[in-house]
C-alpha positions, -999 to +999 in steps of 0.1 A: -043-632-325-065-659-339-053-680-369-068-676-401-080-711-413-085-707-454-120-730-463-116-721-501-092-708-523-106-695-557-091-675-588-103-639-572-115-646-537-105-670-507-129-679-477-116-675-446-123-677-413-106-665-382-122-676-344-158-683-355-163-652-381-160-659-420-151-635-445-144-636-480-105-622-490-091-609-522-066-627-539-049-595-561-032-575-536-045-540-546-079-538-543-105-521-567-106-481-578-139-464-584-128-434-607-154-405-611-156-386-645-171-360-662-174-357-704-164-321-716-199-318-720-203-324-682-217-354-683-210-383-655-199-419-670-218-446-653-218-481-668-243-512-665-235-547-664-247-580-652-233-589-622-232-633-618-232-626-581-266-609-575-284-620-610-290-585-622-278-556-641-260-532-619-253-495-622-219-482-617-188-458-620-165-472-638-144-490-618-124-523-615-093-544-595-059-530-589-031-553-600-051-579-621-036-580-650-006-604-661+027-586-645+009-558-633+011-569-592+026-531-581-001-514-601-013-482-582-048-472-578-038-442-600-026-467-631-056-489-626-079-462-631-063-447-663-067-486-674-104-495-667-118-463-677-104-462-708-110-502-712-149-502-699-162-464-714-134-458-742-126-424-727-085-417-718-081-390-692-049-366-687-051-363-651-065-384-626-066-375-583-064-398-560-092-395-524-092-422-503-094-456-499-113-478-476-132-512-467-159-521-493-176-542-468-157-545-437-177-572-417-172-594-448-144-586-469-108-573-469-116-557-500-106-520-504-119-495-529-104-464-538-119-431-547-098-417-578-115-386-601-106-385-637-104-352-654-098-340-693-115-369-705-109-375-743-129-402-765-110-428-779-131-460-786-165-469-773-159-487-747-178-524-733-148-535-713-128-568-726-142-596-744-162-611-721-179-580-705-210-567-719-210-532-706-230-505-716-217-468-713-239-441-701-233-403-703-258-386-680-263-355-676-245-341-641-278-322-629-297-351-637-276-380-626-289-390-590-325-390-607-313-409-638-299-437-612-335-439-590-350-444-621-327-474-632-334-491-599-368-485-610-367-504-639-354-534-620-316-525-621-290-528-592-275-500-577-242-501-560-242-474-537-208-462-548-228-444-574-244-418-549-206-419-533-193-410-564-218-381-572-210-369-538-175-366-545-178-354-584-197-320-566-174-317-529-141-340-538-119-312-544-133-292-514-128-318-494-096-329-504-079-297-520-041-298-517-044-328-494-041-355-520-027-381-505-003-408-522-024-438-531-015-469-506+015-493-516-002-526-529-011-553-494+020-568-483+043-538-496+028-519-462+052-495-450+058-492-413 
């Protein structure tokens, strides 16, 4: 195997390179968690935020890293979720499914995302995320939400393509993953077997 050379080592990411490709790593061990909600009015939460790295508003699930908070380094996917989507739309949930996880952008990053959905959501504050995150909480209709999206990208807003990944699942997610729930993945270097 080729050795990893590290070229930079910042507060969230490291540069690395290994042979001649470089890729950007994650320093928090978990990941992120992308966690797909309906209101009791059936309405999806979707949140916008500038984004430093592409100089633009971006439209989102709620979402955010596993493990970055101050002695929280085993945090699951699961606990992560409960905690960002409470923190960035103000709404707790009482039960929240775990899909999948995977690569957010394999030929660059060692990032993974996991899929969580939240269910009997309850409002509790109105959200924004933490002091210094400007977030703004959307309820959109479910029928209308893939159109709602186009037209924010429209009006000059990013869209991570998690959204439409996220509406997928909100419609097939149980279908698709029924009684099959698997156990979210231990945090990176925890690995079993």
């Amino acid at each position: 195997m080729t050795q990893t050379e590290v070229l930079f080592n910042g507060r969230w990411l490291r540069l690395c390179r290994r042979g001649k490709w470089e890729y950007a790593e994650r320093t928090n061990p978990g990941g992120a968690v992308v966690v797909v909600a309906l209101t009791p009015d059936d309405k999806v939460l979707i949140v916008e935020q500038w984004r430093e790295a592409i100089g633009a508003r971006a439209i989102e699930m709620p979402a955010g890293l596993i493990g970055d908070e101050p002695g929280a380094a085993g945090e699951h996917a699961v606990e992560a979720a409960r905690r960002e989507l409470l923190e960035e739309t103000g709404y707790a949930c009482d039960r929240v499914d775990y899909y999948f996880a995977g690569p957010s952008s394999a030929g660059m990053s060692t990032e993974t995302i996991a899929f969580v959905r939240a269910y009997d959501l309850v409002r509790v504050h109105a959200g924004g995320g933490t002091s210094d995150e400007d977030i703004t909480v959307h309820e959109v209709p479910r029928a209308q939400a893939a159109r709602w999206v186009l037209d924010k990208a429209a009006q000059g807003c990013s869209v991570d393509p998690k959204v439409f990944a996220g509406l997928y699942l909100l419609e097939h997610g149980e279908a698709l993953f029924g009684d099959l729930q698997p156990s979210p993945p231990t945090p990176l270097g925890e690995r079993v077997g």
